[in-house]
C-alpha positions, -999 to 999 in steps of 0.1 A, spaced: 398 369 -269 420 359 -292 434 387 -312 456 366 -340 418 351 -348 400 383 -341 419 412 -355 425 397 -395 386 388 -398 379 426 -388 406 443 -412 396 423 -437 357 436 -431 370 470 -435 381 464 -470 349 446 -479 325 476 -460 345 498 -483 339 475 -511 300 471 -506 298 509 -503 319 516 -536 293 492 -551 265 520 -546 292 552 -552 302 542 -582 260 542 -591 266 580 -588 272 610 -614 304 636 -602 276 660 -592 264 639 -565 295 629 -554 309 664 -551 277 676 -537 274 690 -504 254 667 -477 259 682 -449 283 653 -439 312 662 -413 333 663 -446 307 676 -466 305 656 -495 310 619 -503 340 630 -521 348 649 -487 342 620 -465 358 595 -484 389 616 -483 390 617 -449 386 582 -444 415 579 -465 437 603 -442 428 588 -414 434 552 -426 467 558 -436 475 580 -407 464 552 -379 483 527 -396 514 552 -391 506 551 -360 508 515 -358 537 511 -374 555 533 -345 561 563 -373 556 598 -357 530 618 -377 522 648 -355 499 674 -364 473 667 -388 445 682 -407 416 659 -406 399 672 -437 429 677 -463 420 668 -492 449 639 -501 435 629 -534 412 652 -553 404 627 -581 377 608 -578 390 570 -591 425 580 -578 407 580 -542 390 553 -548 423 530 -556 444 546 -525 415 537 -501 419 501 -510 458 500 -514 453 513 -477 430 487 -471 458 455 -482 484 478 -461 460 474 -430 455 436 -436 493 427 -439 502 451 -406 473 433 -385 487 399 -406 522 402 -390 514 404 -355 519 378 -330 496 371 -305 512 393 -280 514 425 -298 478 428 -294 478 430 -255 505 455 -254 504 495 -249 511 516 -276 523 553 -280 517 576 -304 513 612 -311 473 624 -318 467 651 -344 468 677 -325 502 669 -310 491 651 -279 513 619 -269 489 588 -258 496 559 -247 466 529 -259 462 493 -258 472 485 -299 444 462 -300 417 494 -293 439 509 -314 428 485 -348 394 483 -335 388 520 -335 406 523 -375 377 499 -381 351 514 -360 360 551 -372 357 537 -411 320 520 -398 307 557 -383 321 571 -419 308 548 -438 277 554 -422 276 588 -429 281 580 -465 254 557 -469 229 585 -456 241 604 -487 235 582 -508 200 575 -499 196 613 -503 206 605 -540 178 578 -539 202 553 -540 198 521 -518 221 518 -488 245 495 -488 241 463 -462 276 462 -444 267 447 -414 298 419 -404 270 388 -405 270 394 -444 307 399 -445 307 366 -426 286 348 -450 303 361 -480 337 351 -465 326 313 -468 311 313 -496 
């Protein structure tokens, strides 16, 4: 596989996934956002929040910064169109990390520190595919909420990211 191909098409999913699904939140009155779901994070509010976190704290990671300990559902932004700005700042940080990487980089081991202050060693390019995958489950989750609200479900799937991307 070729990762310098690979890896930019995949970041640049993320943003749009987040993008599709912000189409549908921003359908939403604060209640419902705030509302408990009974989402890992609770709310979409919650869960978005998280997603946030843990965005930001892969790509840490990535870029070889030690992060250490972390609570996985700290609330980093509590309002609402703050969150929803720092999720896709996030999202352009992600693009231009993966963007500057040679071919290499993606083969080789990478160490970090998990949240609970366990060191790991991974292959970096498992490493991006899980920030991606990890947003997917979350996103997920999200969408399931939404429908509760009677709200459509976004279609994220990467075949319609695909088509959009050459259009």
């Amino acid at each position: 596989m070729n990762g310098r191909k690979y890896f930019p098409i995949l970041a640049r999913y993320h943003r749009w996934a987040y993008g599709r699904l912000y189409e549908r939140i921003d359908e939403l009155g604060d209640a419902d956002y705030h509302a408990d779901r009974g989402l890992f994070f609770r709310s979409i509010h919650g869960s978005l929040n998280h997603l946030l976190l843990v965005d930001r704290l892969w790509l840490q990671r990535l870029e070889g910064q030690v992060t250490g300990k972390v609570n996985l559902d700290e609330e980093l932004e509590p309002e609402r169109l703050a969150l929803r700005e720092a999720i896709f700042a996030e999202c352009e940080r992600f693009i231009g990390y993966v963007d500057s990487l040679e071919e290499s980089a993606f083969d080789e081991m990478h160490d970090y520190v998990s949240s609970t202050g366990e060191a790991f060693t991974r292959p970096r390019a498992s490493l991006i595919a899980h920030v991606v995958n990890h947003g997917t489950h979350h996103r997920g989750q999200v969408s399931a909420a939404l429908t509760q609200c009677g709200l459509d479900a976004p279609v994220m799937d990467i075949p319609y990211f695909l088509a959009d991307a050459t259009r």
